[in-house]
N, C-alpha and C positions, 0 to 999 in steps of 0.2 A: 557451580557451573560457570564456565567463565563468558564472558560479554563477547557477542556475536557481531562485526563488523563489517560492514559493505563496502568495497572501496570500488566507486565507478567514476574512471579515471582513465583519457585513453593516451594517453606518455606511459607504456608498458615500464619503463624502465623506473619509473617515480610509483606509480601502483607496487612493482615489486618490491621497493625499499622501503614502501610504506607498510605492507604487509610482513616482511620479513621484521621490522621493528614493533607493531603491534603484535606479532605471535611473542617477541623475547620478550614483550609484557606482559604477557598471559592472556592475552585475548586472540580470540578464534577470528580469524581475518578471508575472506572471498574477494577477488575481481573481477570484475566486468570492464570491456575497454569500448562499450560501446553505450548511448542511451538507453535501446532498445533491449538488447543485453543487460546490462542493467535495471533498467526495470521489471525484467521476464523473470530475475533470479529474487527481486526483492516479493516478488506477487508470490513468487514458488516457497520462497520461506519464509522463517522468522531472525528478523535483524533486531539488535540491543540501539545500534546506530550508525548512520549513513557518512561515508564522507563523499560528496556528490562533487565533480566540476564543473564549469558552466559548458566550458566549449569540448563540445561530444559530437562524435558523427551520428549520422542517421536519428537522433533526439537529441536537445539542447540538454544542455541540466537544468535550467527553468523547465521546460516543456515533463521533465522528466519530475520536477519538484511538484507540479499541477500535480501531476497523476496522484503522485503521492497524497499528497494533502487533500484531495476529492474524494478518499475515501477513508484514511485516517489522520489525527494528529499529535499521536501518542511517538513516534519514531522519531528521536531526535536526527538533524540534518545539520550538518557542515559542509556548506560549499566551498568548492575550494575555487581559484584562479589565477591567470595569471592578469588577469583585468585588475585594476585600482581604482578606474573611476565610479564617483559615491551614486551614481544612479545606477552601477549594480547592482551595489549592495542592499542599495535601500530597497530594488526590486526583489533579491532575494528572500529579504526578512519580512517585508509583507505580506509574500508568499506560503511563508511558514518555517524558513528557514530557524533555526537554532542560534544561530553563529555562523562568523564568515571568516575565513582566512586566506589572504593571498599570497600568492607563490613573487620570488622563494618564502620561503618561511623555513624556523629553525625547528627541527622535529620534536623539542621537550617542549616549544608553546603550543606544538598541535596536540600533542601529550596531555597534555593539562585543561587545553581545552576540552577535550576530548572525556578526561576525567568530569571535568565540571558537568559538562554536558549531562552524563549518566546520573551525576549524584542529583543533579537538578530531576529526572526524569525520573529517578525512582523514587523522589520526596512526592513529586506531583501526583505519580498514579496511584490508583487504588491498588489495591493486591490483588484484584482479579475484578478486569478492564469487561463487561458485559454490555452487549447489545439486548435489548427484551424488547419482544411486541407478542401481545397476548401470550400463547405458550410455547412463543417458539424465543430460544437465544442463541444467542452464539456468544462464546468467552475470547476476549481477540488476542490476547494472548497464549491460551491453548490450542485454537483456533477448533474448539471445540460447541460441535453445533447439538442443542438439543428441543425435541418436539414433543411435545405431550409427554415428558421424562422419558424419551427414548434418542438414544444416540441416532444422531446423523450422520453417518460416511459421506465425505463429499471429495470430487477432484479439486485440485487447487482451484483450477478456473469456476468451477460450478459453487465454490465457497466465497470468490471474490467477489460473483455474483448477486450470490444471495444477501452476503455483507452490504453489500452496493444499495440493493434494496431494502434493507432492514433500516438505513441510514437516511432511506427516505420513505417512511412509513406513512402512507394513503397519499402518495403522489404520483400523479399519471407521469412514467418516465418512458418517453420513447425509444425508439431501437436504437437508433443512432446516438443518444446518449447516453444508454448501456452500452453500445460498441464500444464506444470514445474513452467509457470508462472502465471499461473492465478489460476490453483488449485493446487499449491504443491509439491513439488517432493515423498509428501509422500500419495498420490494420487494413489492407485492400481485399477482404475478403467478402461477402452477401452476406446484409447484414438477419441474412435467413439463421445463420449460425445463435443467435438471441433465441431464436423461435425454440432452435434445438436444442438449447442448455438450461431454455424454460422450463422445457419438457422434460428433461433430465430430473433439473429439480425438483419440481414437480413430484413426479414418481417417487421420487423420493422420501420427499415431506407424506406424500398423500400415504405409503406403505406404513408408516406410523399411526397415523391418522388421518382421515379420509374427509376432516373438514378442510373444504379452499382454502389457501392463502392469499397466492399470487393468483389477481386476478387479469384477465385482457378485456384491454381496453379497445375495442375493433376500432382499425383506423388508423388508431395512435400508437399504441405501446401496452404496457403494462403497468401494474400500479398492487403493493403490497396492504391489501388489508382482508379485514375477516368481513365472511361472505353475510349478508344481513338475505333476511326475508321477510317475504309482503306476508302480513296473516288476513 
């Protein structure tokens, strides 16, 4: 299966030649010409590897790299820019960048970076990337969720979700930094939409198995752990 590539990049005309050059090398190639854009297609599927630029409308590509890396740091990133000075870089790779390339650049060192990058990433992971909290997991490469050994159907977003909270097992996480994190900072919508993707989930898990998970935390938010009782 060949290596699935994100290219969020908003010079249409450089995204195109960059995807037209990665399909003639046998990789599966998508663009995005926008942050937001971009990160709506990266949450919607599964990428091998990102080539991210900084300066995006409507999200930076730092603002856009956060996201990323707040919820995983298995997906290799190559930012790209036309910026040279070393406090962006250095900002990028703190971040969780990969590698950094600045424009122009010549397309067989992006090539090879871009090779490295992968072979580095599939020495690193495991062969099957698991989340587990008591009997619930999810495999973040299949994006496969399972509860009490029975599958979970979930919407992208109500997976992101649930990921989001697996990844902070027994901590009280409020709405707004479930909003933040799972749809965006650039998100203007009531952040009552949390309440209703709880509930989503929820139903969900509970149609499996009817012991709590996610429990609320009145007041504050919500917070993932298994339900205890007083004897």
């Amino acid at each position: 299966m060949p290596h699935r590539i994100l290219i969020i990049e908003d010079e249409e005309n450089i995204a195109r030649v960059l995807q037209l050059e990665l399909q003639f090398e046998g990789y599966e190639a998508e663009m995005a010409h926008t942050g937001t854009e971009g990160l709506l297609l990266y949450r919607e599927q599964q990428w091998d590897l990102i080539l991210l630029d900084i300066m995006l409308p409507e999200m930076s590509g730092i603002d856009v790299l956060k996201r990323i890396r707040a919820t995983e740091s298995q997906t290799p990133v190559i930012m790209l820019t036309a910026k040279s000075e070393v406090e962006d870089k250095v900002k990028g790779l703190d971040l969780g960048a990969n590698d950094y390339v600045t424009k122009p650049f010549e397309i067989e060192e992006l090539l090879a970076r871009i090779r490295n990058a992968l072979r580095f990433s599939q020495k690193a992971s495991p062969k099957q990337i698991a989340l587990t909290f008591g009997h619930l997991s999810i495999n973040e490469q299949t994006r496969e969720v399972v509860y009490f050994d029975k599958e979970i159907q979930l919407t992208p977003r109500e997976y992101d979700l649930l990921r989001y909270l697996l990844k902070h097992p027994k901590q009280v996480l409020t709405r707004e930094q479930l909003l933040e994190a799972v749809w965006g900072y650039d998100y203007y919508g009531d952040t009552n939409v949390v309440d209703v993707y709880i509930r989503y989930v929820r139903q969900k898990l509970e149609a499996a198995n009817a012991t709590p998970l996610i429990q609320t935390v009145r007041g504050v938010g919500y917070v993932l752990k298994e339900q205890s009782y007083e004897t």
